[in-house]
N, C-alpha and C positions, 0 to 999 in steps of 0.2 A: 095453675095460674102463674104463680113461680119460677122463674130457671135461674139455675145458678151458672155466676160467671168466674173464672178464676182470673183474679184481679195481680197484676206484680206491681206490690206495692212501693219498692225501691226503698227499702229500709236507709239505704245510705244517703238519702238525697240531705241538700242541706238548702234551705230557703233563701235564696239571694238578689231580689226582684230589688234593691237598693247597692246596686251597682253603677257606675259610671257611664253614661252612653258614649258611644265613640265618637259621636259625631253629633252638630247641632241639631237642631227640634224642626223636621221638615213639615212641610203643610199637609203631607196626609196624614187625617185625624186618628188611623191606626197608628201611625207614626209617632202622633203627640202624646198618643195615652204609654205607646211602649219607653219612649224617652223622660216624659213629666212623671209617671207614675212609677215608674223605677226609682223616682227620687224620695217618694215619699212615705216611706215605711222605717221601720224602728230597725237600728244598726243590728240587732241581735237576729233579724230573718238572713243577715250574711253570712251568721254563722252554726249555729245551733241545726242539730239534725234531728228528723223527726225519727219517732219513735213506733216501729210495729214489725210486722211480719206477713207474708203472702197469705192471703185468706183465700175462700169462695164466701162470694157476695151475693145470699138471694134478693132478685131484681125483679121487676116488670119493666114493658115497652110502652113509654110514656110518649108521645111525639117524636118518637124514635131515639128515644135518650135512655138508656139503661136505667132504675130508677130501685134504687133502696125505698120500702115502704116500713112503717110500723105505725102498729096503734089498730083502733078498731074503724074499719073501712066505711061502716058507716055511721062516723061521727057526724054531726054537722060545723063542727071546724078543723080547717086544716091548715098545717106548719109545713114551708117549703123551706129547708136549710142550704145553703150554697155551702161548699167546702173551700179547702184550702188551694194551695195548686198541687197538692201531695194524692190528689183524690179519694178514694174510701178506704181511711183509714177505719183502725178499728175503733180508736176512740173520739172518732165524727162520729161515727153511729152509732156510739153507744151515748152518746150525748143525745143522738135523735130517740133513742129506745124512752132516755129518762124526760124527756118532752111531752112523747108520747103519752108516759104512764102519769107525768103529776098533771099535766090541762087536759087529758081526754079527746086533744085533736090527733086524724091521723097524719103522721109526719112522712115526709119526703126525703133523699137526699136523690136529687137527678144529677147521672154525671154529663154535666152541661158540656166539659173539656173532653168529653167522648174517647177515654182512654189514651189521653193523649198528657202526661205528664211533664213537670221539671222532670231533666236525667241529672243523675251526679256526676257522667263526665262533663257539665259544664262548667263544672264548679271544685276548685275556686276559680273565678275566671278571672286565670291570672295570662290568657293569652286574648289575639284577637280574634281566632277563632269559636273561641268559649263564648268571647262576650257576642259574638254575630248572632251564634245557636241559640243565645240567653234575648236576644233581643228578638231575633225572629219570634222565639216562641210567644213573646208577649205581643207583635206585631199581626201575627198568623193564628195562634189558637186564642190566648188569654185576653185580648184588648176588648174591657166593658162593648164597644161598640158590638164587636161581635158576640157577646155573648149575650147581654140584654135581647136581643129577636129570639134568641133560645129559649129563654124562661117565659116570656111573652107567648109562643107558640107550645109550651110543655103547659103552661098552666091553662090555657084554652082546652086543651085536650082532657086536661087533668077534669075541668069541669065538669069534662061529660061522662068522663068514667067514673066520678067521683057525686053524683049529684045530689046526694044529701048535704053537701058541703054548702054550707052558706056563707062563712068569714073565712076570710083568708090569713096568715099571716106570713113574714119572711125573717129569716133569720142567717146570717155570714158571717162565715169565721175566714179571720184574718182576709185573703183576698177577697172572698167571700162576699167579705163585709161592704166593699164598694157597690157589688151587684147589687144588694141587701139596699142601702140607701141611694142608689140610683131608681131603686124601684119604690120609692117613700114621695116622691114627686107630685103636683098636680096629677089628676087623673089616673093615682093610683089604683091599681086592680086588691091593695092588700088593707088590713085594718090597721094591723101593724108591723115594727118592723123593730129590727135592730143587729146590733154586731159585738163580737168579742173579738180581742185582739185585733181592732184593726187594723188593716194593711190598707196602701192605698188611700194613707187616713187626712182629708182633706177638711180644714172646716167650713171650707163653702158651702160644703155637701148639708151642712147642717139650716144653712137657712132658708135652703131651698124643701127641709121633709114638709108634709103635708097632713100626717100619719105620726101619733104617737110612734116616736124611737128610741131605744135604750143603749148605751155606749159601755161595755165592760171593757177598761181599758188595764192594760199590763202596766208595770215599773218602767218599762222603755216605751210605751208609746209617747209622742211627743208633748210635751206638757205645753204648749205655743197651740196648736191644735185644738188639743183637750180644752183648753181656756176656748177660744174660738164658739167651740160647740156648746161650751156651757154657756157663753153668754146669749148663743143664738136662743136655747134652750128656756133659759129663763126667760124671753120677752114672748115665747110662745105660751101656751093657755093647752097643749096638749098632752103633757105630763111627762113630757119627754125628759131626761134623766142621763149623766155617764157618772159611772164608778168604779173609780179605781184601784184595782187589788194591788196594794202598795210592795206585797211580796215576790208575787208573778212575776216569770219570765214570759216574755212574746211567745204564744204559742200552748199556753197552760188547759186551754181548754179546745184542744184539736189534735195535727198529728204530730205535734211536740210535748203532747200531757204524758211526763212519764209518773205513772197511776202505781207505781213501788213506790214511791216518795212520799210517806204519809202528809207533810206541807202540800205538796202537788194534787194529792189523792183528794184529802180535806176540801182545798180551795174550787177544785174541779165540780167537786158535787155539789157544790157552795155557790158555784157560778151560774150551773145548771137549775137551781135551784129559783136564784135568781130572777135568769130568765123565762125560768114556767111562771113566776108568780105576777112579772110583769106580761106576760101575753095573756095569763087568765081575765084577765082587767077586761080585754077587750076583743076577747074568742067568744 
């Protein structure tokens, strides 16, 4: 059922999607998400390098999207995790393993950016060639627009291979996390949802959920934001919730959790934790 893929996971990259665009905010709506959404993540994704090594990643062909599973396949819920722009890292999926084992759903990690990563020679993008490479990628692979029909088409599929599955939920780290609440909307397909370290962190995105959502927010996400969603949060009646690990750097519970760091180690399984107790509510 299984095949393994050897994934290179660019140990060097360093996360910089709050850079400068070159040029104004053109009308095509790839355009607006690669120009607006580069502006709005926490300064430390420009710097900070994530943390791993090349692995092989056992996968399945989910709607033709390589597909990290864990948990028992025929639970009747299940957790789809979006990842970083770093892709399968090891501790994205060892985050989906501890999902997996404390709610009993089985968990996902689809690589939606279909091996198609940030590189580190964009970065720092201290020329105009960096920043063209750094924009394209957001304009061509990463921009929600196109990735949103992705998970919309992997989870259709997912249904049918997956049919004991009766709740769904979604969960995005860091960029992740926009997929994650863009999919919380009227006419969600999910019961619930949420995000850590968000990137891409907007609080309009908040008054539009539909769907209990939970916000594990770092020390640098924007606290103008943070406020935003919580006030959207409280006029709602959904149980929806953000909390802030006042210690955390951007990136503590993904491919910037360095797990040597007992503070890091601590708060990671703490967050994970977190998040199982809030998706049992409603898996």
């Amino acid at each position: 059922m299984y095949k393994t893929r050897s994934m290179d996971l660019h140990p060097g990259l360093i996360f910089a999607y709050c850079i400068k665009p070159l040029s104004r905010v053109q009308k095509s709506v790839h355009t607006q998400y690669t120009h607006i959404y580069i502006m709005s993540t926490a300064e430390s994704c420009c710097t900070r390098t994530p943390i791993g090594t090349n692995q092989k990643v056992p996968v399945v062909k989910i709607a033709n999207l390589d597909t990290y599973v864990a948990g028992n396949t025929s639970s009747k819920t299940g957790l789809v995790v979006i990842y970083d722009i770093f892709g399968f890292y090891t501790q994205t999926l060892q985050g989906a393993d501890l999902l997996a084992a404390q709610t009993g759903a089985v968990t996902f990690v689809p690589d939606v950016l279909e091996n198609e990563y940030a590189l580190h020679s964009w970065l720092p993008p201290d020329t105009e060639e960096k920043r063209i490479a750094f924009e394209g990628f957001f304009k061509d692979t990463a921009a929600p627009p196109l990735v949103l029909p992705k998970v919309k088409a992997w989870l259709a599929e997912a249904k049918g291979k997956y049919p004991s599955i009766e709740k769904w939920g979604i969960l995005g780290v860091c960029w992740g996390g926009k997929i994650a609440i863009l999919n919380s909307t009227e006419g969600s397909d999910f019961a619930v949802s949420g995000q850590v370290h968000p990137g891409l962190y907007d609080g309009a995105d908040a008054k539009n959920a539909v769907i209990p959502h939970v916000v594990l927010a770092s020390k640098e996400e924007s606290t103008d934001v943070t406020a935003e969603y919580k006030a959207a949060f409280d006029k709602s009646t959904l149980g929806s919730y953000v909390d802030t690990y006042a210690t955390m750097h951007h990136g503590w519970m993904g491919a910037r959790a360095n797990l040597e760091d007992p503070e890091n180690k601590k708060e990671y399984y703490r967050g994970y934790k977190e998040i199982g107790d809030f998706y049992s509510k409603y898996l």
